[in-house]
N, CA, C and O atoms as a MOPAC input file, in Angstrom:
PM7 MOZYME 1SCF
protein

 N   -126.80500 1   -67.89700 1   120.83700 1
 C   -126.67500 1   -68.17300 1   119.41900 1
 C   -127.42000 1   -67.13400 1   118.58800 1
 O   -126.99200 1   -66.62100 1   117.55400 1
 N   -128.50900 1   -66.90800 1   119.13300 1
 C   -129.72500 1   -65.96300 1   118.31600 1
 C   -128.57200 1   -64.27200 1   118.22600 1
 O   -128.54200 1   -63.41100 1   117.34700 1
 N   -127.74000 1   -64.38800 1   119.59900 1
 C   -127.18700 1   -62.71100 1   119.26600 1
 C   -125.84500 1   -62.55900 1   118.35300 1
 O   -125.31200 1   -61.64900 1   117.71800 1
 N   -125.57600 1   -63.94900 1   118.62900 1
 C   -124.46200 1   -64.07400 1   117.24100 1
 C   -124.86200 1   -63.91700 1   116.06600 1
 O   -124.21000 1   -63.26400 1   115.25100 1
 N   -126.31100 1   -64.64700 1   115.71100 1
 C   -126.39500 1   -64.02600 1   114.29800 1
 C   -127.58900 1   -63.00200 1   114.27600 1
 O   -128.29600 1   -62.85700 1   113.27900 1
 N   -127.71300 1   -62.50200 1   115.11100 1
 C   -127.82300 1   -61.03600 1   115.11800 1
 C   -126.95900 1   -60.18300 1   114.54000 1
 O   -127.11300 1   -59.51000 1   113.52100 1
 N   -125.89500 1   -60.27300 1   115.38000 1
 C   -125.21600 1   -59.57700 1   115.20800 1
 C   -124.11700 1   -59.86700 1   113.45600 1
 O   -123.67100 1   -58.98200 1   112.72600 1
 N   -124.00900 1   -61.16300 1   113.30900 1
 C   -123.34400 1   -61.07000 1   112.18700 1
 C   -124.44500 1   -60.45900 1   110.98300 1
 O   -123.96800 1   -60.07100 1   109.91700 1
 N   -125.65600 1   -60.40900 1   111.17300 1
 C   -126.64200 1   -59.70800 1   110.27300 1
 C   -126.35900 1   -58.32600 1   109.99500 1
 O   -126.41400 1   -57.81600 1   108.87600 1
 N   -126.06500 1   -57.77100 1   111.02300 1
 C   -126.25700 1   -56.45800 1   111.35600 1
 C   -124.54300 1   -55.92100 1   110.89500 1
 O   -124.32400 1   -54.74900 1   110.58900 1
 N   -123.71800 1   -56.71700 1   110.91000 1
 C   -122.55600 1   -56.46600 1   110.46500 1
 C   -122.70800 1   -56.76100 1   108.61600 1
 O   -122.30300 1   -55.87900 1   107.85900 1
 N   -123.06200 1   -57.51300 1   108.28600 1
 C   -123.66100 1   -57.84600 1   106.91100 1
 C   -123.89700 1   -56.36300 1   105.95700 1
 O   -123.26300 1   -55.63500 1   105.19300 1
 N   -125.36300 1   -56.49500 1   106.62800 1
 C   -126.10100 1   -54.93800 1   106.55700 1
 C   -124.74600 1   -53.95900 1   106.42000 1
 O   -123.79800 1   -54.07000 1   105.64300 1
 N   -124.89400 1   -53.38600 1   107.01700 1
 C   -123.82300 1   -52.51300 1   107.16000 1
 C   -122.48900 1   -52.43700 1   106.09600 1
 O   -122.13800 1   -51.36300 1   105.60800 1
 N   -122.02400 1   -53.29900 1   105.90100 1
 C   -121.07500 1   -53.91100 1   105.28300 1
 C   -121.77800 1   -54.03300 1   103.29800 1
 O   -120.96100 1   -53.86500 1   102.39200 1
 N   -122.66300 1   -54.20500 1   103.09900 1
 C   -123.32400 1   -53.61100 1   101.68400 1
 C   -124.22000 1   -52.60500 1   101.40500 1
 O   -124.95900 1   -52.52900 1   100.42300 1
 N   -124.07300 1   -51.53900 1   102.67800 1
 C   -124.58400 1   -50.06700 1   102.32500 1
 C   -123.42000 1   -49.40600 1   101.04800 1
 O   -122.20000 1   -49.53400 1   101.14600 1
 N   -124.02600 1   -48.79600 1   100.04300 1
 C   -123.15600 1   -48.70400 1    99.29900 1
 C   -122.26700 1   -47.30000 1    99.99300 1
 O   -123.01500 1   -46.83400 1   100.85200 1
 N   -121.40400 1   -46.75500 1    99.95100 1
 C   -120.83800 1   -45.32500 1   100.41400 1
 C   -120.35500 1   -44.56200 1    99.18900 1
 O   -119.34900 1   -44.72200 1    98.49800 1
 N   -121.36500 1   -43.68000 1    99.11300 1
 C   -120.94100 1   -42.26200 1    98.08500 1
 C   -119.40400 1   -41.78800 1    98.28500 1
 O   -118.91600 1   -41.65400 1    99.40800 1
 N   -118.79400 1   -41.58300 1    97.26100 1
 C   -117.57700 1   -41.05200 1    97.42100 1
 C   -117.95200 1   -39.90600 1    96.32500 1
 O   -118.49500 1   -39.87700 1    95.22100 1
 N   -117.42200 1   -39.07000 1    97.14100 1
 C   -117.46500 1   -37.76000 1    95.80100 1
 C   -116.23600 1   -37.05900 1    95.57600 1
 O   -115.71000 1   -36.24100 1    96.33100 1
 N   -115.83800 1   -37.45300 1    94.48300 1
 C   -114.37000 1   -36.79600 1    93.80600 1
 C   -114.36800 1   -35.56100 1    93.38200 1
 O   -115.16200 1   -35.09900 1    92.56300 1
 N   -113.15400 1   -34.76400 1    94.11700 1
 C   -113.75800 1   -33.67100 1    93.59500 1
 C   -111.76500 1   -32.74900 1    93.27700 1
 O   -110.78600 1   -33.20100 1    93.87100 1
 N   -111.68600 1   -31.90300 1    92.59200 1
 C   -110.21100 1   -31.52700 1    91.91200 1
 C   -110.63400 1   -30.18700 1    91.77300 1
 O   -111.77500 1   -29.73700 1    91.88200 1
 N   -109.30100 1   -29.45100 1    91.45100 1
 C   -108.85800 1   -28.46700 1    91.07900 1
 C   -108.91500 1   -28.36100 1    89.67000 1
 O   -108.54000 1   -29.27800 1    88.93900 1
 N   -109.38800 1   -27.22900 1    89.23000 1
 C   -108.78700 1   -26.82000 1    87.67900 1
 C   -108.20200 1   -25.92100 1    87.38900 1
 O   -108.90700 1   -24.91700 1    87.29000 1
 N   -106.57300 1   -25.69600 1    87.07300 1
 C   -105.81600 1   -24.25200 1    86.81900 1
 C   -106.06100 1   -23.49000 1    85.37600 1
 O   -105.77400 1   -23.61200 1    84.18500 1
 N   -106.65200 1   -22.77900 1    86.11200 1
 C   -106.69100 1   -21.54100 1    84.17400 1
 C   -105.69600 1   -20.76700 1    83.93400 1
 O   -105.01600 1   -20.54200 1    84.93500 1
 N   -105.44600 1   -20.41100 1    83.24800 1
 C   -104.32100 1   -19.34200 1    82.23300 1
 C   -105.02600 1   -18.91700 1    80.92800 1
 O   -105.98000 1   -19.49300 1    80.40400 1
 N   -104.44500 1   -17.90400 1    80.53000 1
 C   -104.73800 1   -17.05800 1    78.84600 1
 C   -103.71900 1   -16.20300 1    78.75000 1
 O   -102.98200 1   -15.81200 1    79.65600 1
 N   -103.70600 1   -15.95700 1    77.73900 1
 C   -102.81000 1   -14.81200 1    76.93200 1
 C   -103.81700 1   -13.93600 1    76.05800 1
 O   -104.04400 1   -14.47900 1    74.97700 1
 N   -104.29100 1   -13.06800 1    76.18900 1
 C   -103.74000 1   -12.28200 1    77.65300 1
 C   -104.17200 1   -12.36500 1    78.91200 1
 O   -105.38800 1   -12.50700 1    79.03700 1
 N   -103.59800 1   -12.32400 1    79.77100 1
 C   -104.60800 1   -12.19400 1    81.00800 1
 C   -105.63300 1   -11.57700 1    81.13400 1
 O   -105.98000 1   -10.57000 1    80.51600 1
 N   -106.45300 1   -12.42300 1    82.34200 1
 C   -107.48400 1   -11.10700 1    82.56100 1
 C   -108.68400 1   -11.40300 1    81.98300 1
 O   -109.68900 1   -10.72600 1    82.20200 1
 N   -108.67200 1   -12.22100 1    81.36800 1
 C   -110.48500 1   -13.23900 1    80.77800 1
 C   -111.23300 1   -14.23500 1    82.32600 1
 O   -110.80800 1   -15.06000 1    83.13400 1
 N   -112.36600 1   -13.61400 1    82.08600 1
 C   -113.42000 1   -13.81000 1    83.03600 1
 C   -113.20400 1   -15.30300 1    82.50300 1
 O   -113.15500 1   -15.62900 1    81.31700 1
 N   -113.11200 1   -15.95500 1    83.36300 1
 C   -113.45300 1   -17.53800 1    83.40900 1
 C   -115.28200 1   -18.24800 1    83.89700 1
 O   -116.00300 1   -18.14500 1    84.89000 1
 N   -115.38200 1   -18.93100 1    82.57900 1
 C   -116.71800 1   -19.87500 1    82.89700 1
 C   -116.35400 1   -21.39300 1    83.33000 1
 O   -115.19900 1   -21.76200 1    83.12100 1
 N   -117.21300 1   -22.23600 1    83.88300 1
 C   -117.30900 1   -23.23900 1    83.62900 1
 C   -118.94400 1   -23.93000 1    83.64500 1
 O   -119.98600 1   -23.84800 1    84.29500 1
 N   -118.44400 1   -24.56200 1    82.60700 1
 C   -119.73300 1   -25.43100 1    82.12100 1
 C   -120.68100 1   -24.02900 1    81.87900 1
 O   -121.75800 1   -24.24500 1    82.43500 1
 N   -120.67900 1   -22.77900 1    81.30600 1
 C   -121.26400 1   -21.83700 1    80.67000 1
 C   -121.47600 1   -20.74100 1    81.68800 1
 O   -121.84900 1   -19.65100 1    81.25400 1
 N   -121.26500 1   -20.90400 1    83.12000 1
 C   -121.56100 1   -20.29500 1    84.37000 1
 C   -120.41800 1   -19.42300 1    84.69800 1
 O   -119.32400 1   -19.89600 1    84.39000 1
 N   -120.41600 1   -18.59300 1    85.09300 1
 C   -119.39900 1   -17.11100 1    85.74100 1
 C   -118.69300 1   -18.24100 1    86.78200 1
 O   -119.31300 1   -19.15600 1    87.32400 1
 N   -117.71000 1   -18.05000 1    86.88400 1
 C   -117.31600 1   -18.45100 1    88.60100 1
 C   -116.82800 1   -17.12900 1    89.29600 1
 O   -116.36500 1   -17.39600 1    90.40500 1
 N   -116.77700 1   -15.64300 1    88.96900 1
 C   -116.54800 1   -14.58900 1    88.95800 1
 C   -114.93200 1   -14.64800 1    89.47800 1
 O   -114.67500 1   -14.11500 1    90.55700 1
 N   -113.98500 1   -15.21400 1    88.80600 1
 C   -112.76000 1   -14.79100 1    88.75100 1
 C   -112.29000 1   -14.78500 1    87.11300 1
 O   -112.97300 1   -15.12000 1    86.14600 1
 N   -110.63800 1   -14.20100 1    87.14000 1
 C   -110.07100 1   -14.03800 1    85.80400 1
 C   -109.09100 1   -14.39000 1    86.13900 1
 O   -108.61500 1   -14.01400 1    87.21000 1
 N   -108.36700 1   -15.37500 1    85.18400 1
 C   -107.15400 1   -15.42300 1    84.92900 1
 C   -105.86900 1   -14.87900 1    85.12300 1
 O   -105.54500 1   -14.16800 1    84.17200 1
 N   -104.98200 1   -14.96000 1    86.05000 1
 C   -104.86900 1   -16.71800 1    85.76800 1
 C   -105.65100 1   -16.97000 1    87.62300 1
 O   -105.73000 1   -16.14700 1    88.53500 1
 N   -106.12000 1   -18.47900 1    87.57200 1
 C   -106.58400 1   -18.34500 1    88.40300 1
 C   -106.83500 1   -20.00300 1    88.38800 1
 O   -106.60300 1   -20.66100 1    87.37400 1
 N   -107.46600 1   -20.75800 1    89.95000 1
 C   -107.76400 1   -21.61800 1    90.56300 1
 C   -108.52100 1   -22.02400 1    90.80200 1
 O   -108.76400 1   -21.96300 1    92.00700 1
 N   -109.76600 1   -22.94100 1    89.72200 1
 C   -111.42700 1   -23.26500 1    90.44800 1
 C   -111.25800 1   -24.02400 1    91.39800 1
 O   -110.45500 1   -24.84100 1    90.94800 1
 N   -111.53300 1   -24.37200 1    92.67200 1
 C   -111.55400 1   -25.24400 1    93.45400 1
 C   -112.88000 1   -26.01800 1    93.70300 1
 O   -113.99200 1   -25.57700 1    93.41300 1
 N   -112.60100 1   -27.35900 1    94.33800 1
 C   -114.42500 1   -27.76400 1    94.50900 1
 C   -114.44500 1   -28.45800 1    93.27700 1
 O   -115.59300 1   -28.90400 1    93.25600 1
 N   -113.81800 1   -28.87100 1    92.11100 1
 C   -114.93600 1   -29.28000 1    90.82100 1
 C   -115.26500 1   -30.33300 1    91.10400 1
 O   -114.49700 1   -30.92000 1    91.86700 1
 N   -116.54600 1   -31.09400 1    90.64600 1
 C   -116.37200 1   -32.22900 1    91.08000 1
 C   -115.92800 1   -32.96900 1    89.89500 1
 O   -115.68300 1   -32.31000 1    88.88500 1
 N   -115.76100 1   -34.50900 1    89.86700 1
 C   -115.29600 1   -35.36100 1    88.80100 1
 C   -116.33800 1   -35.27400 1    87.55100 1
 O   -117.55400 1   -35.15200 1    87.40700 1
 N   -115.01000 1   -35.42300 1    86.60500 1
 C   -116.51800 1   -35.53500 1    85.03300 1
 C   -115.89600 1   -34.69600 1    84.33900 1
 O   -114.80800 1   -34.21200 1    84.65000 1
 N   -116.64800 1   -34.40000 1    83.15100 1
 C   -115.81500 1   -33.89500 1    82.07000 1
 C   -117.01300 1   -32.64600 1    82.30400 1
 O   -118.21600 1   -32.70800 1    82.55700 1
 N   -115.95300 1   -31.35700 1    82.06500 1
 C   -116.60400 1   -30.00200 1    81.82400 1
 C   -116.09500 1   -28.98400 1    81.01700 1
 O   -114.88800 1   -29.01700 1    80.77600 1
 N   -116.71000 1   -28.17500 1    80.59700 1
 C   -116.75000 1   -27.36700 1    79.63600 1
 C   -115.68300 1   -25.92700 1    80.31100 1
 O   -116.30100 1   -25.41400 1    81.24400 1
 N   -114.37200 1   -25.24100 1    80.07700 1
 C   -114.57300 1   -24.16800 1    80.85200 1
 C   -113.82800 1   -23.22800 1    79.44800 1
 O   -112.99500 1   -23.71700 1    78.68500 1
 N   -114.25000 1   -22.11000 1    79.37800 1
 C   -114.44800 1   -21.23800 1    78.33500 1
 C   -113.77100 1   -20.01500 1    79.58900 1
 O   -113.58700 1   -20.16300 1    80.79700 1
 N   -113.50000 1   -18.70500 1    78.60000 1
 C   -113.32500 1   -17.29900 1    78.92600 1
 C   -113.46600 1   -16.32400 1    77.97400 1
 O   -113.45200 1   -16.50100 1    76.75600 1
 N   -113.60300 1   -15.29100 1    78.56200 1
 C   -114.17000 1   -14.22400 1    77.78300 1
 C   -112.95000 1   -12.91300 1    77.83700 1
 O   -113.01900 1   -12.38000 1    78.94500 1
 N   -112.14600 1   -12.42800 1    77.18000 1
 C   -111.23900 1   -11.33400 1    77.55000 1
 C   -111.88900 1   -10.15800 1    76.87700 1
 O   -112.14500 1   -10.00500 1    75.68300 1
 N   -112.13400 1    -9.23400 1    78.06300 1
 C   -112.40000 1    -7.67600 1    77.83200 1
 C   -111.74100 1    -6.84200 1    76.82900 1
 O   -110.52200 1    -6.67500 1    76.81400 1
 N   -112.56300 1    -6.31300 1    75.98000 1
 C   -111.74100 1    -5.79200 1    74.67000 1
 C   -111.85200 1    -4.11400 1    75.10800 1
 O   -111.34900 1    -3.25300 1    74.38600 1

């Protein structure tokens, strides 16, 4: 009896560990004209347009560019 509710304890436990999920997306850039250094959230990601951040995670962010004059 004692390993039955052992064990349903231990299944319990387990069962309200919370589990991190981390969301995470794509963001596609474009400009006219091409060829603007892309930021996000104020940071280089050192590509230009048009182009593919990968990795973002969820949430609202800032992404800006800069085109070479």
């Amino acid at each position: 009896m004692k390993k039955i509710i052992f064990i349903f304890c231990l299944f319990s436990v387990i069962l309200l560990i919370p589990v991190a999920v981390t969301a995470v997306g794509n963001i596609s850039v474009s400009s006219l004209p091409s060829g603007a250094a892309v930021l996000l959230d104020g940071i280089t990601t050192g590509t230009t347009t048009p182009t593919v951040i990968e990795n973002v995670s969820s949430g609202s962010h800032i992404v800006s560019g800069n085109v070479p004059i």
